[in-house]
TORKOL-4160 file (C-alpha; in steps of 0.2 Angstrom, whole numbers, padded with zeros to 4 digits, m for minus):
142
<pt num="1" X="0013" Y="0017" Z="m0142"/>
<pt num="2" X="0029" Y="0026" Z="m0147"/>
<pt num="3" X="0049" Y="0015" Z="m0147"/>
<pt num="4" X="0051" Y="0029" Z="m0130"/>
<pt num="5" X="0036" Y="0024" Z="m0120"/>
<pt num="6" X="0034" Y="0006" Z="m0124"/>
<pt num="7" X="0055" Y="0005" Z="m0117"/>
<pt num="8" X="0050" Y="0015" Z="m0103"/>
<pt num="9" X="0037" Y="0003" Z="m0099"/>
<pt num="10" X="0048" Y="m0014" Z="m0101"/>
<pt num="11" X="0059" Y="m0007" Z="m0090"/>
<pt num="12" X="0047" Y="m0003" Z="m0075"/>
<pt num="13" X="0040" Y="m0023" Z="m0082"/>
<pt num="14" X="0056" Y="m0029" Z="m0077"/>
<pt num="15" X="0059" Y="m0017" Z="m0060"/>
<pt num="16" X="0045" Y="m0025" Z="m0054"/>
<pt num="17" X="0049" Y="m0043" Z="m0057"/>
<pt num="18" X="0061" Y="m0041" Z="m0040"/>
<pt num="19" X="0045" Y="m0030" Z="m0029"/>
<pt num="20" X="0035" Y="m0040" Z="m0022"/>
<pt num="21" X="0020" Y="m0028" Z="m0019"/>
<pt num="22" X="0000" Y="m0026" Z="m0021"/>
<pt num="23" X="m0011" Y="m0012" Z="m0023"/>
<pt num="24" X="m0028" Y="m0006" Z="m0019"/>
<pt num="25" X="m0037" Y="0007" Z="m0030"/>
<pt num="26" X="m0050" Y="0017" Z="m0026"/>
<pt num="27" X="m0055" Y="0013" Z="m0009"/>
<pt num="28" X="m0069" Y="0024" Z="m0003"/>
<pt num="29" X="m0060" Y="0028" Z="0015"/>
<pt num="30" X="m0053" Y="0045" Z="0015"/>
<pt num="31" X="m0033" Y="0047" Z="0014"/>
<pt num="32" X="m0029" Y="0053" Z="0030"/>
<pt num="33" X="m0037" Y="0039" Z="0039"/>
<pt num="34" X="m0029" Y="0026" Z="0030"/>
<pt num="35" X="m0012" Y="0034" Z="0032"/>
<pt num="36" X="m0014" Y="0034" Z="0052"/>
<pt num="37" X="m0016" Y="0017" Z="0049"/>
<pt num="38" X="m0004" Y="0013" Z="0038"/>
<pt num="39" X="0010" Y="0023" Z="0050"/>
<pt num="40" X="0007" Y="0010" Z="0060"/>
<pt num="41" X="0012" Y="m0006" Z="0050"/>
<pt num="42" X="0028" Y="0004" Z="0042"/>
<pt num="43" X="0043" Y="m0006" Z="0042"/>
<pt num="44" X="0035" Y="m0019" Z="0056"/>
<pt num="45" X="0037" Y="m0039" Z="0054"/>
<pt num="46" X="0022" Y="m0043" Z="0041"/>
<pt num="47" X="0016" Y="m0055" Z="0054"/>
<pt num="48" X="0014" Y="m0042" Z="0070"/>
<pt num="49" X="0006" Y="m0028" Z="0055"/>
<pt num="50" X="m0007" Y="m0042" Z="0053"/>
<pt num="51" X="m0009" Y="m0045" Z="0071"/>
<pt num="52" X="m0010" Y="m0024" Z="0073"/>
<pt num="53" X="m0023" Y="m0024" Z="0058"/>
<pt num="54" X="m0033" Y="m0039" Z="0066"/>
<pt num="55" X="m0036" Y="m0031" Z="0081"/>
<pt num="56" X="m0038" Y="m0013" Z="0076"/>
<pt num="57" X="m0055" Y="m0005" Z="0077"/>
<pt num="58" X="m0054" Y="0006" Z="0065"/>
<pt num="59" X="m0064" Y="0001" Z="0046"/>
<pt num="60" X="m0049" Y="0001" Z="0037"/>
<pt num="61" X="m0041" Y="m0010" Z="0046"/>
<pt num="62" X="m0049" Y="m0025" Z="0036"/>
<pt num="63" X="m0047" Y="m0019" Z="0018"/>
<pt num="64" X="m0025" Y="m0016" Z="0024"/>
<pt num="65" X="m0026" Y="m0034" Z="0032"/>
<pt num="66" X="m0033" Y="m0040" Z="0015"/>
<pt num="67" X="m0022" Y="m0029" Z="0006"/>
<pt num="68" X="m0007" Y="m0035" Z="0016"/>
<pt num="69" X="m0012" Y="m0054" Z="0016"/>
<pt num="70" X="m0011" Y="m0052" Z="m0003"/>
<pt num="71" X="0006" Y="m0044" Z="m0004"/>
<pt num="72" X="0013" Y="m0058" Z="0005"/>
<pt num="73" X="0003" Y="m0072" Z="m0007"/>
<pt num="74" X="0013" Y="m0063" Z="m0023"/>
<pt num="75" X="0028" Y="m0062" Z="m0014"/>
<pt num="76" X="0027" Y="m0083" Z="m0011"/>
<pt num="77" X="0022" Y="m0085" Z="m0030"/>
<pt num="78" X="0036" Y="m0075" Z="m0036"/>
<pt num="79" X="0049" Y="m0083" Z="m0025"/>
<pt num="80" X="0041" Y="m0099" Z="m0022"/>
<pt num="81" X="0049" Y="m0098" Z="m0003"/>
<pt num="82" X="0038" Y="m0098" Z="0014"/>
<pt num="83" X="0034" Y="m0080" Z="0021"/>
<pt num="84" X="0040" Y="m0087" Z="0039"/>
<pt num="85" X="0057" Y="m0093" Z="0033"/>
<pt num="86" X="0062" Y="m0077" Z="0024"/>
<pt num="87" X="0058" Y="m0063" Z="0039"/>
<pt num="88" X="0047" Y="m0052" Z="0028"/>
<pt num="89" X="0043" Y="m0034" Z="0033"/>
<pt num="90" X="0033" Y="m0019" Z="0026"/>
<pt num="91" X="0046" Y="m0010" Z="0016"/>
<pt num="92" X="0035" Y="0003" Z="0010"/>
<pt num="93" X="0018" Y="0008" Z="0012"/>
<pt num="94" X="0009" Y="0024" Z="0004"/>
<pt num="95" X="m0007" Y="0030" Z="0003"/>
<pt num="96" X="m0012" Y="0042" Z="m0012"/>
<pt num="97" X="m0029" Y="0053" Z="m0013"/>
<pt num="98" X="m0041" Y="0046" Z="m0028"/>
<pt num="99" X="m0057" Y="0051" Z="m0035"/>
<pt num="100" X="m0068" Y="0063" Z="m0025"/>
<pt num="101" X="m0086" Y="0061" Z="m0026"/>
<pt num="102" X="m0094" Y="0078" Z="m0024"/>
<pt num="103" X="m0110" Y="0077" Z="m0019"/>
<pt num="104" X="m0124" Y="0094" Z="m0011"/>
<pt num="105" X="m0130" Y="0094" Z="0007"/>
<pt num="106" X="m0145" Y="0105" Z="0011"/>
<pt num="107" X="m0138" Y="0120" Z="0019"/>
<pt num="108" X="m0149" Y="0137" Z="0030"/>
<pt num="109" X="m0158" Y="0149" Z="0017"/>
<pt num="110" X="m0160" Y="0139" Z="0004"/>
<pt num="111" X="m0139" Y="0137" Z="0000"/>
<pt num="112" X="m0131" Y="0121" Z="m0001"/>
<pt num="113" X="m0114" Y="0116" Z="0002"/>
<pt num="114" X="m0103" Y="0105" Z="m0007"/>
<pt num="115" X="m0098" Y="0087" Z="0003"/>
<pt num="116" X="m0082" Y="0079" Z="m0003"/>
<pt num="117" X="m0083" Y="0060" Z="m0003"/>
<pt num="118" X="m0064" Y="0055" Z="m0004"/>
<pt num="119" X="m0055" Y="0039" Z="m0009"/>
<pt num="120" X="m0037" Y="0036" Z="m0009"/>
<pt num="121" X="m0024" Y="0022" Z="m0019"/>
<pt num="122" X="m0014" Y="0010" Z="m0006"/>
<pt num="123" X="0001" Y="0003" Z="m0011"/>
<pt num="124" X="0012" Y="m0010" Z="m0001"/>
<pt num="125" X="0029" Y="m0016" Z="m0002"/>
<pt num="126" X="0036" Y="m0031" Z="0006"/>
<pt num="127" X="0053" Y="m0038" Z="0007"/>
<pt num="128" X="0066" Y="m0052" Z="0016"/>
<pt num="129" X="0075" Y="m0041" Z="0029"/>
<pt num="130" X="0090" Y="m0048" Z="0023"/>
<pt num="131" X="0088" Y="m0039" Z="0006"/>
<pt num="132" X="0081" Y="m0024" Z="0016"/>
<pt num="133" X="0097" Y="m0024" Z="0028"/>
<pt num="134" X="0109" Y="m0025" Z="0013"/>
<pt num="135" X="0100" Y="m0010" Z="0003"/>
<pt num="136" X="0102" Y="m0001" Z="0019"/>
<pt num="137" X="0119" Y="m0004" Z="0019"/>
<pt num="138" X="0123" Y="0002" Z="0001"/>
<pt num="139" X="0111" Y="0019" Z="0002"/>
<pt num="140" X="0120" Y="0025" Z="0019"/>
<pt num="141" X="0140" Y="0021" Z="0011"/>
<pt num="142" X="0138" Y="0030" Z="m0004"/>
């Protein structure tokens, strides 16, 4: 690895010392799906998002509760404080396309047609309010 990239990647190491975040590659749901979802728990209170994802019907509701549930866990073993004392929220939640597995399906006249099996990246961000409140403050001054 060249002295560019390998200060490049020290500095995103040390950016995200202060995230508190977790990730979920390649989950075979399809992206749009998963983004109506994760519109849902956007910048709600992390308990209510796992209430929402509880008692959602939807499939995908269980691999964000999971998701979710672990971004909280790293977020205690980072700063060693209780989730309930420090009024966590989703700061940020994105949903990225993956891999697509293309696969045939018969079609009339002896053609076939291509069916696109997608999978997406989720990525979630949590925070104390009180951090997110006094970024807020900053971004909307300068």
């Amino acid at each position: 690895m060249g002295v560019r990239k390998q200060k490049a990647a020290e500095a995103r190491k040390e950016a995200n010392k202060g995230r508190y975040f977790a990730v979920l590659k390649n989950c075979p749901t399809s992206p749009r799906k998963m983004r109506l979802l994760a519109d849902l728990i956007r910048g709600k209170d992390v308990f209510m998002a796992l209430n929402i994802l509880k008692f959602n019907p939807k499939e995908a509701s269980g691999r964000l509760e999971k998701l979710l549930t672990s971004a909280i866990t790293n977020f205690e073993a980072k700063t060693g404080e209780r989730p309930e004392n420090s009024n966590l929220i989703v700061k940020e939640i994105f949903v990225d396309s993956a891999l697509q597995m293309k696969r045939l399906r018969t079609a009339p006249q002896g053609r076939a047609h291509r069916v696109r099996k997608r999978s997406n990246h989720v990525t979630i961000v949590v925070d104390s309010k009180k951090v997110a409140d006094n970024n807020n403050q900053v971004e909307t001054t300068k």
